[in-house]
Z-matrix of the N, CA and C atoms (Angstrom, degrees):
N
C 1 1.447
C 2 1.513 1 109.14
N 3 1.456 2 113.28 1 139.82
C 4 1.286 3 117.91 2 159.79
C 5 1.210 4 132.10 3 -147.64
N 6 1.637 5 114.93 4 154.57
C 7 1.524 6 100.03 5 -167.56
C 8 1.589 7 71.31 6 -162.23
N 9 1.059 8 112.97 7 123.35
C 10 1.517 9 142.47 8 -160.54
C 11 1.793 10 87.97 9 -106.31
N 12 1.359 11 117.60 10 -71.04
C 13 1.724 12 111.01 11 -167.57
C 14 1.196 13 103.03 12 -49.59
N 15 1.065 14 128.04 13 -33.24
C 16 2.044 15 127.11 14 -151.62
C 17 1.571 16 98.48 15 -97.51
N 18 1.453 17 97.90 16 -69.07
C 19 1.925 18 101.42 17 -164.75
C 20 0.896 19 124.81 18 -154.14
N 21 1.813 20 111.43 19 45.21
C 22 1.257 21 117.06 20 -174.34
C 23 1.925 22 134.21 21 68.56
N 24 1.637 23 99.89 22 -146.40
C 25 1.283 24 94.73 23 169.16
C 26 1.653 25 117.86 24 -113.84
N 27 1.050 26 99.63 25 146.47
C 28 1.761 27 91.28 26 -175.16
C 29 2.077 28 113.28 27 -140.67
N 30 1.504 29 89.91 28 109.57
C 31 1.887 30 87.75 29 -158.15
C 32 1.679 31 99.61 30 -103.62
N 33 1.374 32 106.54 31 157.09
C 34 1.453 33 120.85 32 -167.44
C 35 1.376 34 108.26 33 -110.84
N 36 1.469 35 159.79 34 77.64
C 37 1.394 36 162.83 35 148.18
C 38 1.343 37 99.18 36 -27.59
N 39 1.857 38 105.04 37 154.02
C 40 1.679 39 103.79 38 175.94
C 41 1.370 40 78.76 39 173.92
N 42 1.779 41 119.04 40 111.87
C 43 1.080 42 139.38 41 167.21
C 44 1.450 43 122.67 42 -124.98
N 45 1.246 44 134.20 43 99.48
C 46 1.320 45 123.80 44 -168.37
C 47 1.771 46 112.66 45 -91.86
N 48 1.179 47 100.21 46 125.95
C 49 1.551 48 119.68 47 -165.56
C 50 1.863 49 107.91 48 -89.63
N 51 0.616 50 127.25 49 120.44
C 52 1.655 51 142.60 50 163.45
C 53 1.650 52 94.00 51 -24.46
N 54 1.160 53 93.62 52 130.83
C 55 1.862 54 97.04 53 178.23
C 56 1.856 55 98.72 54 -83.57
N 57 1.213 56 129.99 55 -8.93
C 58 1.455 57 130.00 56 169.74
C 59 1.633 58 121.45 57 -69.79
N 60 1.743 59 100.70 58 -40.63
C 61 1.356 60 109.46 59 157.62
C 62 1.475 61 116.38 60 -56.32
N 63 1.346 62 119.83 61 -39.64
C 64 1.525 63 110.91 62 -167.54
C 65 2.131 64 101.60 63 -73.87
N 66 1.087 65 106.88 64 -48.39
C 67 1.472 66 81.87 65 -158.31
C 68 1.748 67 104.20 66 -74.98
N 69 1.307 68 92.81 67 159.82
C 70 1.740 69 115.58 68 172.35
C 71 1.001 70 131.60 69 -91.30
N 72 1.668 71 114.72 70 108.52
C 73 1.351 72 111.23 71 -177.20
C 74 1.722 73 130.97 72 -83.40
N 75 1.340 74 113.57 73 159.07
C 76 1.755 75 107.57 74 -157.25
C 77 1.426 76 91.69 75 -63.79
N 78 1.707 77 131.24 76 -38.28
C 79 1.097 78 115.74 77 -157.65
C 80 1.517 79 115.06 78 -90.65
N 81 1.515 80 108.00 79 15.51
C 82 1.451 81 113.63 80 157.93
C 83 1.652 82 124.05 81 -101.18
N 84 1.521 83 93.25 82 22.11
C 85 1.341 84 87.48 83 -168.95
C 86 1.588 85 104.39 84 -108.03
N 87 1.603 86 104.10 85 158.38
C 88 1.712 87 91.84 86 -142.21
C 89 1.887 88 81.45 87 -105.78
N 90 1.062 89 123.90 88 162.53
C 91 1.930 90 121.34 89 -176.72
C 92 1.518 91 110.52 90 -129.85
N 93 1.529 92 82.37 91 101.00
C 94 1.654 93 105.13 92 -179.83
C 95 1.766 94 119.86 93 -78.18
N 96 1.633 95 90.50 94 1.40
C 97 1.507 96 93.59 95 177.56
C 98 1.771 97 128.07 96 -50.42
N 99 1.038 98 115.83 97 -20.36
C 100 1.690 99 128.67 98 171.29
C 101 1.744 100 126.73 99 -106.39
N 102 1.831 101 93.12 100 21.48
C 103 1.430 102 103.08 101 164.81
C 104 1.377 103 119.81 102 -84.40
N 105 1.426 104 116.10 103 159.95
C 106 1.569 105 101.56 104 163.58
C 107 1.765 106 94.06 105 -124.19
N 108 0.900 107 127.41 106 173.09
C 109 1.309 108 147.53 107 -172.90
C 110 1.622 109 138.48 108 -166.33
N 111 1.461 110 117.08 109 102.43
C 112 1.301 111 119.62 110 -152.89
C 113 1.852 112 94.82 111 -100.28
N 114 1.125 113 106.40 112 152.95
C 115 1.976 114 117.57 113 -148.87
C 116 1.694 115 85.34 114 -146.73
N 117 2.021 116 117.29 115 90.15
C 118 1.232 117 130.62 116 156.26
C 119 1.460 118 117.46 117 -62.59
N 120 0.977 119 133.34 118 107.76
C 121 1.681 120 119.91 119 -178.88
C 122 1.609 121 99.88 120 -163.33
N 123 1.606 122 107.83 121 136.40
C 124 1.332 123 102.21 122 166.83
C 125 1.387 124 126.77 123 -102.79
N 126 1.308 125 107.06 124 5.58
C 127 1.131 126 117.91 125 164.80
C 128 1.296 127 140.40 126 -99.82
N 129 1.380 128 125.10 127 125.11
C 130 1.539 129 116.17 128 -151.59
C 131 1.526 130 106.10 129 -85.02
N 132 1.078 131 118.61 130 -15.74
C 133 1.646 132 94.29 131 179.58
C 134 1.439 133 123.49 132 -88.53
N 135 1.444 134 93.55 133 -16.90
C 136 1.530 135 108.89 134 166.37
C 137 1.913 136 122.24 135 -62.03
N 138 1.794 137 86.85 136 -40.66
C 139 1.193 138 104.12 137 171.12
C 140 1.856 139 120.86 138 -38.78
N 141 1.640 140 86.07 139 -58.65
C 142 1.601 141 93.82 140 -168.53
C 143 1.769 142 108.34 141 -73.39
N 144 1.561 143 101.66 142 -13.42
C 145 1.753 144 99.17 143 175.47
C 146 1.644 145 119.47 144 -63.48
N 147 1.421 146 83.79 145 -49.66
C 148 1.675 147 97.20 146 177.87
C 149 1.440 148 105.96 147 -53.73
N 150 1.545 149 137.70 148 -68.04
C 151 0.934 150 155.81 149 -142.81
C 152 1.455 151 96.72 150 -70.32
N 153 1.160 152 126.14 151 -43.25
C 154 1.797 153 137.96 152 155.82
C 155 1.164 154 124.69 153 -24.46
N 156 1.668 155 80.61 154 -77.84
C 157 1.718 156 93.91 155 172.15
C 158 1.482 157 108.68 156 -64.95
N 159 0.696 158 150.91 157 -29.58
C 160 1.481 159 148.17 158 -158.13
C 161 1.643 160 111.32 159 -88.17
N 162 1.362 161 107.15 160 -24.33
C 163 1.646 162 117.27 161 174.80
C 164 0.932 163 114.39 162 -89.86
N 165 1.373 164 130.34 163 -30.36
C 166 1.865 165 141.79 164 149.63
C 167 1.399 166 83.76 165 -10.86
N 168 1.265 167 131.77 166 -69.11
C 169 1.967 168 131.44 167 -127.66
C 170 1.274 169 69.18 168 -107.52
N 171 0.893 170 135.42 169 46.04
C 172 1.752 171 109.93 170 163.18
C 173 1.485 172 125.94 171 23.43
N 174 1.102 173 102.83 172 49.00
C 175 1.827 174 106.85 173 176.17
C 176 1.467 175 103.19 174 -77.19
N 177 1.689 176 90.24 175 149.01
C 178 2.098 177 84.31 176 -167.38
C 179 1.286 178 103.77 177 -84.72
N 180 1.535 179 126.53 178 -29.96
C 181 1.635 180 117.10 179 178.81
C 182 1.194 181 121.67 180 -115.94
N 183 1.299 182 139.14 181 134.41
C 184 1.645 183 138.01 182 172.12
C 185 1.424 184 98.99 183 -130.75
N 186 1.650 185 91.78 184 121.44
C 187 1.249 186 116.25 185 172.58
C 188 0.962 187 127.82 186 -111.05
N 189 1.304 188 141.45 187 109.96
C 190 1.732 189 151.60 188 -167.79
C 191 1.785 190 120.76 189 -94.47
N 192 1.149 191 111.96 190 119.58
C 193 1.446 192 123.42 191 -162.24
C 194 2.245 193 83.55 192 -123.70
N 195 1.389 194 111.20 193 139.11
C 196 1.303 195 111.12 194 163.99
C 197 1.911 196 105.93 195 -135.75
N 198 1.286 197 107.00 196 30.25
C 199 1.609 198 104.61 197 174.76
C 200 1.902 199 85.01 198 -161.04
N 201 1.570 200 96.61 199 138.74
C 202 1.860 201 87.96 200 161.57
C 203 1.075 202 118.36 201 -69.34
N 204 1.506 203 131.11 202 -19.14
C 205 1.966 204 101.36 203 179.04
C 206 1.434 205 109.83 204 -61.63
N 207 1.593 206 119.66 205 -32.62
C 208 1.334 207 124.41 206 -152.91
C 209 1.901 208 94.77 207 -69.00
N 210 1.808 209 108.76 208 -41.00
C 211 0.832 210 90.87 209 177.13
C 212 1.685 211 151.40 210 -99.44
N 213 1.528 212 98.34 211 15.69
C 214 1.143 213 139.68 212 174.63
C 215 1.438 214 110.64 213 -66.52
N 216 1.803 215 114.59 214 -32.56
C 217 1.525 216 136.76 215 -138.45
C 218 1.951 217 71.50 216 -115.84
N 219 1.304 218 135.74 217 -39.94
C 220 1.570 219 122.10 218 -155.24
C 221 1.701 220 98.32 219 -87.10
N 222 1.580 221 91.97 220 -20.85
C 223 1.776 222 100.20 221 -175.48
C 224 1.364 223 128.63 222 -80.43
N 225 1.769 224 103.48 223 -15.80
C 226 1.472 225 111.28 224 172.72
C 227 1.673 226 99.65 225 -96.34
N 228 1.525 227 133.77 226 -1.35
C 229 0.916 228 114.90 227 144.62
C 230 1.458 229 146.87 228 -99.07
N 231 1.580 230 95.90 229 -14.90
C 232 1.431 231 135.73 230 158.51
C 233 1.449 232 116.50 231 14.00
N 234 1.618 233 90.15 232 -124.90
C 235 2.159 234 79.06 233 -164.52
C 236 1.566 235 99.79 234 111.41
N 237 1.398 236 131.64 235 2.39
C 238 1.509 237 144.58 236 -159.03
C 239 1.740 238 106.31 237 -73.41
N 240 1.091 239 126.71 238 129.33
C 241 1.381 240 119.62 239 -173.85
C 242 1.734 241 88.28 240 -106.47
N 243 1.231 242 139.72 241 -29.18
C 244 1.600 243 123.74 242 161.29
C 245 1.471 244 97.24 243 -135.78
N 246 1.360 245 105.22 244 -172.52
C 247 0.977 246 138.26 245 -165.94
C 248 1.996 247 122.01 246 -131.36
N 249 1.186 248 134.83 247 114.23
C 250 2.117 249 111.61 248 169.60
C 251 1.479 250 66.65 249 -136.89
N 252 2.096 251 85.66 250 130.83
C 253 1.432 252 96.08 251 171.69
C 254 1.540 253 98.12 252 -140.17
N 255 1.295 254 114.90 253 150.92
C 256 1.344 255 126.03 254 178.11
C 257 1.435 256 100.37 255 -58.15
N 258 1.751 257 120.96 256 119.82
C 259 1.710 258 112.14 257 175.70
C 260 1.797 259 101.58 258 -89.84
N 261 1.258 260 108.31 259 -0.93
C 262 1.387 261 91.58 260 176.77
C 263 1.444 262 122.49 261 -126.85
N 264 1.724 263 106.07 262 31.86
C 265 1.645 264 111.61 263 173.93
C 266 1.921 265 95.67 264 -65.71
N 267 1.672 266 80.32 265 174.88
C 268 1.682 267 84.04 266 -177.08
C 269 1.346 268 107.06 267 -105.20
């Protein structure tokens, strides 16, 4: 569709996917159980989002830092296989 005076162009996609593609099989599922993962944030409710989501995957460690020295201080003892850090603590 188009209408250039009013609002431009505006396009419609529509691909229908194999319902075999959609489901997930167990033996594609990858086991995050022997991760550890350290979670920078100074904010606590964010805190507990991450920490949520992050137990979904069954990761075996979550580690919570709410100032960078603290987490600067978990990283020289660390062992961290990732990292989600607040880019805009102070």
């Amino acid at each position: 569709q188009s209408d250039v005076e009013l609002n431009g162009t505006r396009a419609f996609i529509s691909h229908a996917i194999r319902e075999s593609l959609l489901e997930v099989s167990s033996e594609n599922s990858v086991d995050y159980s022997h991760v550890t993962a350290l979670v920078v944030e100074d904010n606590e409710i964010n805190q507990v989002v991450i920490e949520s989501m992050l137990a979904e995957f069954n990761i075996k460690s979550i580690s919570l830092a709410d100032v960078g020295e603290q987490a600067l201080g978990q990283c020289e003892i660390g062992g961290f296989d990732f990292s989600f850090r607040d880019m805009q603590m102070p």
